[in-house]
C-alpha positions in Angstrom: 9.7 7.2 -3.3 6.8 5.1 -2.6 5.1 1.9 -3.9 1.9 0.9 -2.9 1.5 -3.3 -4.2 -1.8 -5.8 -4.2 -0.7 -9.1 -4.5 -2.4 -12.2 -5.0 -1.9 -15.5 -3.7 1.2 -16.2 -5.7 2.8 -12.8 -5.1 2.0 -11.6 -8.4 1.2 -7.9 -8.6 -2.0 -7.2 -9.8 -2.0 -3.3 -8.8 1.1 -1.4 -7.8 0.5 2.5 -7.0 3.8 3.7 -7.5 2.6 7.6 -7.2 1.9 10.0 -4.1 -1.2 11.2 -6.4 -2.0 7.6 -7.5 -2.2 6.6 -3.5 -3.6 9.2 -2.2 -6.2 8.5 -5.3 -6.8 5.4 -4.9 -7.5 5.8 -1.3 -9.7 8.6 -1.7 -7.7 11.7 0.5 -7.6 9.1 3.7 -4.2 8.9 3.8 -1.3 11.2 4.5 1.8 10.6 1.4 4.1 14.0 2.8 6.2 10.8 4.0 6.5 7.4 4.1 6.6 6.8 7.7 3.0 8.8 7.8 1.4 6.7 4.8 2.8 3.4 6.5 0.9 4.7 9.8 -2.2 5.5 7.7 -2.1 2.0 6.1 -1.9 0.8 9.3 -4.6 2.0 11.3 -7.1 3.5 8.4 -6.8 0.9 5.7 -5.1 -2.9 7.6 -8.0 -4.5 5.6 -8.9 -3.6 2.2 -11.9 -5.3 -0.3 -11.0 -4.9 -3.7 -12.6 -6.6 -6.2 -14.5 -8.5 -3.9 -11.4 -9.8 -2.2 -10.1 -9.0 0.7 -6.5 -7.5 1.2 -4.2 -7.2 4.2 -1.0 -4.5 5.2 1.4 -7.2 5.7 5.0 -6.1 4.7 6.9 -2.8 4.4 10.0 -2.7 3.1 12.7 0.4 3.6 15.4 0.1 1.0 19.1 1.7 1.2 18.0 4.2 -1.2 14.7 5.4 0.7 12.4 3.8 -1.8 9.5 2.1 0.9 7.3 -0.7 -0.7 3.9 -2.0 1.5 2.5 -4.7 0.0 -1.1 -6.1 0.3 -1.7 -9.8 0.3 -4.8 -12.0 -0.3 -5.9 -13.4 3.3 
């Protein structure tokens, strides 16, 4: 399982992809979801900065749970 957040400068969600489809969506085929340790390598190198809405989003936290659930998070700079 894998969940994909924007955040804003609170830490509010404002988008959460919480979907393999939804990701790989969203960012358009670039990215590689047949496991978490390849979309976290994707984010990475292929999408560390990311403009949405006009704003400008960074990879900043992945999270690996006990139960395999893996959360990156994208924060306002």
């Amino acid at each position: 399982m894998i969940e994909v957040n924007f955040l804003d400068a609170r830490g509010t969600k404002i988008l959460s992809l919480n979907t393999k489809e939804d990701i790989e969506n969203f960012f358009e085929n670039t990215v590689n979801c047949s496991s978490a340790q390849a979309l976290v390598l994707d984010l990475m190198s292929k999408h560390y900065k990311y403009t949405l809405n006009g704003s400008e989003f960074y990879c900043h936290q992945t999270n690996i749970n006990i139960t395999g659930k893996t959360t990156i998070n994208y924060s306002l700079v």
